[in-house]
Backbone as CSV, one residue per row, in Angstrom:
resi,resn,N_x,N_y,N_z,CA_x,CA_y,CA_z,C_x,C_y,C_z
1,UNK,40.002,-33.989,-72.354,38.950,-33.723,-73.306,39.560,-33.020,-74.519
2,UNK,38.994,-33.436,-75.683,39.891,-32.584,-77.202,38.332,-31.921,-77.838
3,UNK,38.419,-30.777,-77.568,37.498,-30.089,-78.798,38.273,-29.760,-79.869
4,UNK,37.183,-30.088,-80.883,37.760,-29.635,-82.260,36.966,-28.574,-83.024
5,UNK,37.763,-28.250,-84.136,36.666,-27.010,-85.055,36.983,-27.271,-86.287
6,UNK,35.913,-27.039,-87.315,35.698,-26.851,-88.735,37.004,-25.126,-89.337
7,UNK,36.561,-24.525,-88.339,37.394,-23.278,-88.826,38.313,-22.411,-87.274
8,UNK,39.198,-21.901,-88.087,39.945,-20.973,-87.288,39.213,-19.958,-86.276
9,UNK,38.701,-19.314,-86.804,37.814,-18.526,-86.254,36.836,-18.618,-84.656
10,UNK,35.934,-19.598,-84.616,35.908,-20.832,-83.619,36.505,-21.218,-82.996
11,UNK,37.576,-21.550,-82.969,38.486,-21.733,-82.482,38.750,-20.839,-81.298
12,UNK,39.021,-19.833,-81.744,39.652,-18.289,-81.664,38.905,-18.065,-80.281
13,UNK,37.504,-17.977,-80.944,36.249,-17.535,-80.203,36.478,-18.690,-78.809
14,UNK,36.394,-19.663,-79.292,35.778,-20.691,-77.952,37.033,-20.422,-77.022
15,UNK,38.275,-20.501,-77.535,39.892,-20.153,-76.775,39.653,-18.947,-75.505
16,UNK,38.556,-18.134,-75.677,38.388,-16.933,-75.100,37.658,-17.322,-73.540
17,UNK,37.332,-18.123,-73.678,36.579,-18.835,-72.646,36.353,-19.943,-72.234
18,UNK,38.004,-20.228,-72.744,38.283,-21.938,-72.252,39.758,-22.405,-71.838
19,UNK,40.215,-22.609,-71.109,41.610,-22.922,-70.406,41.897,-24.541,-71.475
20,UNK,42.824,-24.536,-71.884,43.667,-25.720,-72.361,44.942,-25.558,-72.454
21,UNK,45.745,-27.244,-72.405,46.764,-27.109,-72.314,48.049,-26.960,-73.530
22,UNK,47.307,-27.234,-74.729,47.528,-27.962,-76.265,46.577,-27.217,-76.846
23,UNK,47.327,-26.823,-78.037,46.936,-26.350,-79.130,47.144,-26.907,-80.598
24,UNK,46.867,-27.361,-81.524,46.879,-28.254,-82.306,46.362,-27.674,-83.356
25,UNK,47.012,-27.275,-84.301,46.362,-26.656,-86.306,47.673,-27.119,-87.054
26,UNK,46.479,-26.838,-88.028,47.212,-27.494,-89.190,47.862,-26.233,-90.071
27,UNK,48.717,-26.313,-90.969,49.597,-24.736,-91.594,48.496,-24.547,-92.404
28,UNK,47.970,-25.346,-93.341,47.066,-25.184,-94.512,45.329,-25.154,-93.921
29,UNK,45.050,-24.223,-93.798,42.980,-24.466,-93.492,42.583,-23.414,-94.842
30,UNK,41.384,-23.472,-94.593,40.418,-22.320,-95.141,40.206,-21.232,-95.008
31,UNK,40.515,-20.228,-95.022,39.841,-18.975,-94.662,41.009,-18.220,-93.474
32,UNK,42.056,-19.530,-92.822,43.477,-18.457,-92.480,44.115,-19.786,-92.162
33,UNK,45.441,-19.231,-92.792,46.613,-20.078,-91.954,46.851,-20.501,-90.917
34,UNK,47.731,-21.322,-90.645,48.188,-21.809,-89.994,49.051,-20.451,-88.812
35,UNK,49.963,-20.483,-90.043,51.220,-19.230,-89.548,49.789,-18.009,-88.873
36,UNK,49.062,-17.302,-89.634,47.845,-16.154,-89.281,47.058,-17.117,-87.933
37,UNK,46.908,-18.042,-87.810,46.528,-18.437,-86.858,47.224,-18.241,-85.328
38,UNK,47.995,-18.491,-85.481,49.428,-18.599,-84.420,49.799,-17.030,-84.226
39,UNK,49.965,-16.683,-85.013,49.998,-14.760,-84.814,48.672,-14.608,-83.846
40,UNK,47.340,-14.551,-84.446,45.968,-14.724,-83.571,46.173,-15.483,-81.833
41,UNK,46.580,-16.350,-82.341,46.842,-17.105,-80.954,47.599,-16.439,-79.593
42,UNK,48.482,-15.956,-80.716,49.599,-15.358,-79.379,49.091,-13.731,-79.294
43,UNK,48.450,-12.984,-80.184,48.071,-11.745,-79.640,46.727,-12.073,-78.654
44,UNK,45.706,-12.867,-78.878,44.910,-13.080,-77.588,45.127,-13.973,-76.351
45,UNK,45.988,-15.463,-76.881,46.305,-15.735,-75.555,47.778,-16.493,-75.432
46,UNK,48.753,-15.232,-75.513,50.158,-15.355,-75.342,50.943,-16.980,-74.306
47,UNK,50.144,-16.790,-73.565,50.669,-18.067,-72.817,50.336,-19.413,-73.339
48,UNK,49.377,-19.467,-74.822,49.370,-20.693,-75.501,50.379,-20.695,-76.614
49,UNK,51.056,-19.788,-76.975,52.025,-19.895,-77.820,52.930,-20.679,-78.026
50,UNK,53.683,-21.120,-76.814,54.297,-22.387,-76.676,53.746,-23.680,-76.298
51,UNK,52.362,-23.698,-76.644,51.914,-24.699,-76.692,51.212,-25.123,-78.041
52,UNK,51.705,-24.553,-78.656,51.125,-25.126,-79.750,52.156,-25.918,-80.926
53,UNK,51.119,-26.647,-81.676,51.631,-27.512,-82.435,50.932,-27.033,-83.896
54,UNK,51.950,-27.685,-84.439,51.351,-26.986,-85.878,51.949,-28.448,-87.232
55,UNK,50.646,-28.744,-87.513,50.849,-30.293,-88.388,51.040,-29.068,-90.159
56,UNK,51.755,-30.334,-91.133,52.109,-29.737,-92.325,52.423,-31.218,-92.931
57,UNK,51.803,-31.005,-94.171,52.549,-32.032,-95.595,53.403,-31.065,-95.720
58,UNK,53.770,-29.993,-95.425,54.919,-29.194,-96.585,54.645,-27.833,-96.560
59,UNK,55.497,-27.333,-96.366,55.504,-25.655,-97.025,54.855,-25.214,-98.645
60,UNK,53.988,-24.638,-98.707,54.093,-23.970,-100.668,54.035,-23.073,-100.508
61,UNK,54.500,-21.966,-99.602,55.058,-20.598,-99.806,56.065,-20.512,-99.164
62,UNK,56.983,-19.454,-99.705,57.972,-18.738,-98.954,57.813,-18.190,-97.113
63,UNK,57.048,-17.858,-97.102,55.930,-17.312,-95.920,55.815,-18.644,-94.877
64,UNK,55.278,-19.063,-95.661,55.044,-20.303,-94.788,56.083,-21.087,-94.579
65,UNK,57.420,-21.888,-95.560,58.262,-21.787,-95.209,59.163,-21.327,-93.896
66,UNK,58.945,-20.192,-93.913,59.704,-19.228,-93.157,59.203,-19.137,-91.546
67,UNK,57.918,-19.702,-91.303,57.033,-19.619,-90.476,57.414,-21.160,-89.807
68,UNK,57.533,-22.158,-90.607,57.826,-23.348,-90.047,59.258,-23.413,-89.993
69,UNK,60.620,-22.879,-90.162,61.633,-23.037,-90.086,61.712,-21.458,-88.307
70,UNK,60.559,-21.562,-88.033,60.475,-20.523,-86.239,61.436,-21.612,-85.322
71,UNK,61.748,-21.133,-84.414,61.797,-21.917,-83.467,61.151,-22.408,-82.514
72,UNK,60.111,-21.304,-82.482,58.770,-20.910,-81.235,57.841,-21.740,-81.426
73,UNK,57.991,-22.632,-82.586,56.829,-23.870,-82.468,57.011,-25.192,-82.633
74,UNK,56.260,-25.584,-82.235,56.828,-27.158,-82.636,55.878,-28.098,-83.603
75,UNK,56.236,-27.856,-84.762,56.216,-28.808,-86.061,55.600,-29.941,-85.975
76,UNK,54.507,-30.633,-86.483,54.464,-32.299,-86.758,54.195,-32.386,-88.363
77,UNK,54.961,-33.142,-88.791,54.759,-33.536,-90.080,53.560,-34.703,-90.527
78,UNK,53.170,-34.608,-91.372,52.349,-35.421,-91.645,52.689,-36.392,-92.889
C-alpha cells in the first residue's frame, strides 16, 4: 500500500502511527525541505532513516547540495 501527502507535516504526523517500510520525498516541497524533512524523520523515527529516498532535479543551495552529496541516503534523480 503507498500513502501519499500534499505536505511534510502529514506526513510526519501519520509516520507516528504507522509502520512502513519506504520513505519517499522530494528535496524541494513547500513549507520544509527535503534535507529538514529527513532531520524530522530521523529525530522521530530513527529506524526510517535508512530507508529513505529522497528524489531531486538538482541542488540550488549550498545546503542542499551538501545534504545530497550524505551518504546516509539514497538519492533518485529526476
Amino acid at each position: 500500500v503507498v500513502q501519499g501527502f500534499t505536505d511534510a507535516e502529514s506526513a510526519l504526523a501519520w509516520l507516528a502511527s504507522h509502520a512502513v517500510d519506504i520513505v519517499v520525498t522530494d528535496l524541494m516541497m513547500p513549507g520544509m525541505s527535503g534535507a529538514e524533512f529527513a532531520e524530522r524523520l530521523e529525530s522521530s523515527h530513527p529506524e526510517l532513516r535508512e530507508s529513505l529516498i529522497v528524489l531531486t532535479g538538482g541542488a540550488v543551495s549550498a545546503e542542499a547540495e551538501a545534504f545530497l552529496a550524505s551518504d546516509s541516503i539514497l538519492v533518485l534523480e529526476k
